[in-house]
C-alpha positions as CSV (number, residue, x, y, z in Angstrom):
1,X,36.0,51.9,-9.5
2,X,33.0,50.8,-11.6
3,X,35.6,48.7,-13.9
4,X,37.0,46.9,-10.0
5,X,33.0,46.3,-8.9
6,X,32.6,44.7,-12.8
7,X,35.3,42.4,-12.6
8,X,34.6,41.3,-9.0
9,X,31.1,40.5,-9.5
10,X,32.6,38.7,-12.9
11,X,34.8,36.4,-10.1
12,X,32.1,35.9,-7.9
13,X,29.9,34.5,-10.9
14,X,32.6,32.3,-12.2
15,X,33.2,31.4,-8.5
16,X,29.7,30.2,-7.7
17,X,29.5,28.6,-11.2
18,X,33.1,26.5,-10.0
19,X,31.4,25.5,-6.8
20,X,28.2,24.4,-7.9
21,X,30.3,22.5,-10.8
22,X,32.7,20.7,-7.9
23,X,29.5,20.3,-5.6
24,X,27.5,18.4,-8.1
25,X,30.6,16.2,-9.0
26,X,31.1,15.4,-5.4
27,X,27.3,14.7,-5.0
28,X,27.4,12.2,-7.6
29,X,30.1,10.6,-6.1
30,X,28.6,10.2,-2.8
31,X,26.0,8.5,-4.3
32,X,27.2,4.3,-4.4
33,X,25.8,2.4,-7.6
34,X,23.3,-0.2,-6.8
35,X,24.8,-3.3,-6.6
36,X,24.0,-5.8,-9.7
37,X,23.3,-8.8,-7.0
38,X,22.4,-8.3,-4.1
39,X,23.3,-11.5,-1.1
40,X,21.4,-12.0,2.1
41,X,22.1,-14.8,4.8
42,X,19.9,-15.7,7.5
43,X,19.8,-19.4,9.2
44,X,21.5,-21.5,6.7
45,X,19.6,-20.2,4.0
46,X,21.8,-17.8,1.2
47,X,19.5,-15.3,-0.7
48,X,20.8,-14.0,-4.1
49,X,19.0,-11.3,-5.8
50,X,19.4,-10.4,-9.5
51,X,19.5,-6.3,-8.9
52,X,18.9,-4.9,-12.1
53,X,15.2,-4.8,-13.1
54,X,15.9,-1.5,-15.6
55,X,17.9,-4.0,-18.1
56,X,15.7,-6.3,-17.3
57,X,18.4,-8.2,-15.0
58,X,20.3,-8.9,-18.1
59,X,23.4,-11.8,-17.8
60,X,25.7,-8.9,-18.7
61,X,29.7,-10.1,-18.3
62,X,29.3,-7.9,-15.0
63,X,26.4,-9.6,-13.7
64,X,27.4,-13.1,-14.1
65,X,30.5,-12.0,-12.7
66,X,28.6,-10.6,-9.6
67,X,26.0,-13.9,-9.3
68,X,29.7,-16.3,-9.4
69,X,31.2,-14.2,-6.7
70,X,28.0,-14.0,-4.5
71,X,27.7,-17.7,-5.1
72,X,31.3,-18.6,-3.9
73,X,31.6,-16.6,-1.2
74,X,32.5,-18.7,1.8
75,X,31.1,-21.6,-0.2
76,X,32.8,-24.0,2.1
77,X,31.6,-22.9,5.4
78,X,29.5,-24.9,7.6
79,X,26.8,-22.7,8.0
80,X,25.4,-22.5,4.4
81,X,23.3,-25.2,3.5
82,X,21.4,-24.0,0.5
83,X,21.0,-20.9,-1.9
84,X,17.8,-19.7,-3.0
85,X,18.0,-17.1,-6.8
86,X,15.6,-14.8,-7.3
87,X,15.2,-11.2,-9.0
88,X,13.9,-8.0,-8.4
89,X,11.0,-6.7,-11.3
90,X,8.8,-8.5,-13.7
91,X,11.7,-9.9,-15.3
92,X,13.9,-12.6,-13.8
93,X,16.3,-12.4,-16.6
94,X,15.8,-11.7,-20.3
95,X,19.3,-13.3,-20.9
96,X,22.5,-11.9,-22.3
97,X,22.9,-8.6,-23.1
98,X,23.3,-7.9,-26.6
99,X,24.6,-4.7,-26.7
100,X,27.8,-7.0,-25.4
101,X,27.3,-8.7,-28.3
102,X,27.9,-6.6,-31.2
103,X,30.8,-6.9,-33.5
104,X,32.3,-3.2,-32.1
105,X,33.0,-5.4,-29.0
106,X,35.1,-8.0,-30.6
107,X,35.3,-12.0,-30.6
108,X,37.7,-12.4,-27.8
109,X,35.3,-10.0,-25.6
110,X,32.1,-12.3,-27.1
111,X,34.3,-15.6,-25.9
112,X,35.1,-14.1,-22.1
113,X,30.8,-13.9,-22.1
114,X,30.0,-17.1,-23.1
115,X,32.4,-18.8,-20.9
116,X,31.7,-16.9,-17.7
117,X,28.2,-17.9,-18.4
118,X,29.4,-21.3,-18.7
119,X,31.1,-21.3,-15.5
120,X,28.2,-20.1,-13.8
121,X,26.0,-22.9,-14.8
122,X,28.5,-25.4,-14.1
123,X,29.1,-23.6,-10.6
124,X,25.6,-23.8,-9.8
125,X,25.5,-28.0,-10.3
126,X,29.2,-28.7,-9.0
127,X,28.8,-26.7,-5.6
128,X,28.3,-28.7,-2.4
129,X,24.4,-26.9,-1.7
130,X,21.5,-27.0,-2.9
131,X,20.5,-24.1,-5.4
132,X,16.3,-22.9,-5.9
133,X,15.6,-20.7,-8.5
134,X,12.4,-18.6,-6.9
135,X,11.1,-17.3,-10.4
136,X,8.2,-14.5,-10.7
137,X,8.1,-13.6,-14.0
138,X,10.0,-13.7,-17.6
139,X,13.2,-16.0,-18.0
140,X,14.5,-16.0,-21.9
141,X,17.6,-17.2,-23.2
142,X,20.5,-17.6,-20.6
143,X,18.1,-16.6,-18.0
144,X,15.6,-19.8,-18.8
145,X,19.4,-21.5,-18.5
146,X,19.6,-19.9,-15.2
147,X,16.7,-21.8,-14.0
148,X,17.1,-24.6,-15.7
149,X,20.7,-25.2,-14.1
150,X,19.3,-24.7,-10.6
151,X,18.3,-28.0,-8.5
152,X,15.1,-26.9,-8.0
153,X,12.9,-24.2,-9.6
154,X,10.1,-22.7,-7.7
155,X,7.5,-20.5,-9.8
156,X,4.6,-18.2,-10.1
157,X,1.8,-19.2,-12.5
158,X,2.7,-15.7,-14.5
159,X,6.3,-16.9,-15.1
160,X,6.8,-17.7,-18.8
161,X,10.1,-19.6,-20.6
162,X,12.2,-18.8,-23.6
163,X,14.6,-19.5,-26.1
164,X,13.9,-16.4,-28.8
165,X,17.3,-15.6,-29.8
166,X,16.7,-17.4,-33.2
167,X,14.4,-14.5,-33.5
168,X,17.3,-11.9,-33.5
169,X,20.0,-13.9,-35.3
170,X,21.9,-15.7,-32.7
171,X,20.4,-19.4,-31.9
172,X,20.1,-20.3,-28.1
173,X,23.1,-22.9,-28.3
174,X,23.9,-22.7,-24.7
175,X,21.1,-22.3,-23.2
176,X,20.3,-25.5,-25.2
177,X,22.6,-27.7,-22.9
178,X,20.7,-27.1,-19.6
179,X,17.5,-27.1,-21.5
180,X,17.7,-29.8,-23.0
181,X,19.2,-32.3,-20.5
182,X,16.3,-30.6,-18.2
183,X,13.5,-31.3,-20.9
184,X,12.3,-33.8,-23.6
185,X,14.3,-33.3,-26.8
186,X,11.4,-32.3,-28.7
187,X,10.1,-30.2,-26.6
188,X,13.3,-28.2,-26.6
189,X,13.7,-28.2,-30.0
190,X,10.1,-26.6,-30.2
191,X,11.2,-23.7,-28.1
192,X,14.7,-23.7,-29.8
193,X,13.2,-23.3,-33.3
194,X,10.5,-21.3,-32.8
195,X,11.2,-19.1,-29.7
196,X,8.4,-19.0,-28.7
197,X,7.4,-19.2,-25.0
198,X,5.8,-21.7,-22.8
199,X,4.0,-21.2,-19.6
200,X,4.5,-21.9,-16.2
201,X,2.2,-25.0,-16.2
202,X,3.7,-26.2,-19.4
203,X,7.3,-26.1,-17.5
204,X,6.1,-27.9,-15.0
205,X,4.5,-30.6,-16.9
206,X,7.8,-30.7,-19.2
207,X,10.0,-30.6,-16.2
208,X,11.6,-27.2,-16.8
209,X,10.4,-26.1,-12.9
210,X,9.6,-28.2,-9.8
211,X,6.7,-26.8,-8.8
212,X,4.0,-23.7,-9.7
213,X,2.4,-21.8,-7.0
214,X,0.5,-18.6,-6.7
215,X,2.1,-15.3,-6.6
216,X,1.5,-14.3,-2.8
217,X,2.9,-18.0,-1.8
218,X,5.8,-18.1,-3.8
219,X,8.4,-17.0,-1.0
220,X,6.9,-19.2,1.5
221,X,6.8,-21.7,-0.6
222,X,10.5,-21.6,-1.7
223,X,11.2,-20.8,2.2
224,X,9.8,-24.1,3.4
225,X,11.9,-26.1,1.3
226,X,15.4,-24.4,1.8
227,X,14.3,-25.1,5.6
228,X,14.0,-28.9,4.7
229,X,17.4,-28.9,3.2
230,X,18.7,-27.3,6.5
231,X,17.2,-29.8,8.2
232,X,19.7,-32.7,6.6
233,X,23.3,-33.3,7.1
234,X,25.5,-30.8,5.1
235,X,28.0,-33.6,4.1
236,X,25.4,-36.0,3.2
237,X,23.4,-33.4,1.0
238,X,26.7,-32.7,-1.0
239,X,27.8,-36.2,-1.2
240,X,24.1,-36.7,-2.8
241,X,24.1,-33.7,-5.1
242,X,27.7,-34.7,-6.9
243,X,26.7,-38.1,-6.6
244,X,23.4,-37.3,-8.6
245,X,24.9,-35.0,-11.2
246,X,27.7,-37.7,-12.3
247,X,25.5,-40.6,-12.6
248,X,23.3,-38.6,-14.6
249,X,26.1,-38.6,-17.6
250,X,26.6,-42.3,-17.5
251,X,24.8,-45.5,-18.8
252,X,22.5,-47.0,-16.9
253,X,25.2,-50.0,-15.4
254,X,28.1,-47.1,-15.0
255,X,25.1,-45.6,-13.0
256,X,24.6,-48.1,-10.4
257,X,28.3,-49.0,-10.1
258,X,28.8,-45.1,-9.4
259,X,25.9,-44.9,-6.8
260,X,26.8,-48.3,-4.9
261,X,30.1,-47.1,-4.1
262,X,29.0,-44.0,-3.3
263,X,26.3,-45.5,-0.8
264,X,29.1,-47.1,1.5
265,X,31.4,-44.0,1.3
266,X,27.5,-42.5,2.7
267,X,27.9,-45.3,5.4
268,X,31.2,-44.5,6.6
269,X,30.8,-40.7,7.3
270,X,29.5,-40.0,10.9
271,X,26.6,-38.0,9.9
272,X,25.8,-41.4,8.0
273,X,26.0,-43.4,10.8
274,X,23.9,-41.1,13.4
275,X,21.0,-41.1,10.9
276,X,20.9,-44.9,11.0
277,X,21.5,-45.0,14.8
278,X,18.5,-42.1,15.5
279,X,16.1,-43.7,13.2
280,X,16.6,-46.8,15.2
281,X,16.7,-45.2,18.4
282,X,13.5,-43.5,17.4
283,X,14.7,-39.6,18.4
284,X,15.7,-36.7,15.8
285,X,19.4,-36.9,14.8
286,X,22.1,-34.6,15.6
287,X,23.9,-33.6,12.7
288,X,27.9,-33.0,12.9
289,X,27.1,-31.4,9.5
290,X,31.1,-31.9,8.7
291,X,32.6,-34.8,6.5
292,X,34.0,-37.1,9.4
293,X,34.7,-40.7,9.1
294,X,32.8,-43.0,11.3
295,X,35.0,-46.5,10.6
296,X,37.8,-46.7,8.0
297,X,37.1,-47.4,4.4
């Protein structure tokens, strides 16, 4: 009897043991990972959040892969008209994550990285809308890249800018590109060479950011010009954006010839031709906001 009693209390404890074992499992399962990016759309206006202020909202190969998807999801529809990047923490982005970049990962892994970074900085000049960076703190490496591919950069007067990865062995080459086309060549060889980092003001008088404002305003701030953007034609916005991005890479006469034409393909869009007609007219125009001819080319 005593031996029966033994091994039943024995089951009981093993029993209890199971179930706390399967119960923790299935509490940790219940529990959904926070997302690396978090999207938000209200009125035109697309909000992407950078979600992961414990590594310091690194550009792992997950997160850029996150930011892309959150940026071309339903890229095309009418109803978005600009998107505004910010982050959650002290850190916008401190750039890649080097634990991705160790040789136990491989080159092929190292190459998938750099080119889904690539894409996303391309993305972010080649989509139809506007994109704000809305800065509040540190952006090193690909994530001063991340701002400096943006339209327009809107930032606190504690935000700071970097290039240090000459400082741990691997020199900020891509970074570099939108850096430097964003910033006087010497200037980005200074922070290319040197790592070290500039402040807020010092972007803004090098043309790194678009404009510095104090901590509580910096929403607002950013707010008030998405909300001019809406206020344009959609068509007209992206015409200009792809217009100004490819006339950019040319000389000075390539330039012109590029942005004449474009100015009477501007004319023959509808939206093109209300805007002419309200201004004369004297009254606000009404936007069709899609790409429709007004007379034939």
């Amino acid at each position: 009897m005593a031996r029966s009693l033994f091994y039943r209390a024995a089951n009981i404890v093993q029993l209890s043991r199971f179930t706390l074992l399967v119960g923790s499992k299935s509490l940790c399962t219940q529990i959904p990972a926070e997302p690396l990016t978090v999207r938000q759309q209200n009125n035109g206006i697309r909000s992407i959040t950078l979600n992961n202020p414990k590594k310091r909202n690194a550009l792992s190969l997950s997160m850029l892969e996150s930011l892309r998807g959150n940026i071309l999801a339903d890229i095309d529809s009418d109803d978005l008209r600009v998107i505004v990047i910010s982050a959650k923490g002290p850190v916008f982005s401190s750039g890649h994550d080097l634990k991705e970049l160790t040789s136990a990962q491989g080159r092929d892994y190292h190459f998938k990285v750099f080119q889904a970074c690539s894409e996303v900085m391309t993305l972010i000049q080649d989509i139809p809308v506007p994109v704000i960076a809305m800065v509040n703190g540190v952006a090193t490496a690909a994530g001063c890249q991340l701002v400096a591919s943006c339209d327009i950069a809107v930032v606190t007067e504690k935000s700071t800018f970097a290039t240090p990865g000459v400082n741990v062995g691997l020199f900020c080459s891509t970074p570099a590109v939108a850096i430097g086309r964003a910033v006087p060549k010497k200037v980005a060889m200074e922070m290319l060479f040197t790592g070290s980092p500039i402040s807020a003001q010092d972007a803004l008088l090098h043309g790194l950011v678009s404009k510095v404002v104090p901590e509580e305003r910096l929403e607002n701030e950013t707010l008030a010009i998405a909300r001019r953007v809406c206020q344009a034609s959609r068509p007209i916005v992206a015409l200009g954006k792809a217009t100004f991005h490819r006339q950019m890479a040319q000389g000075r006469d390539a330039a012109y010839a590029i942005a004449s034409r474009v100015m009477v393909d501007n004319l023959a869009l509808r939206d093109g031709q209300e805007g002419i007609r309200a201004f004369i007219e004297k009254r606000k125009p009404v936007w069709t906001n899609k790409a429709e001819k007004a007379h034939d080319e």
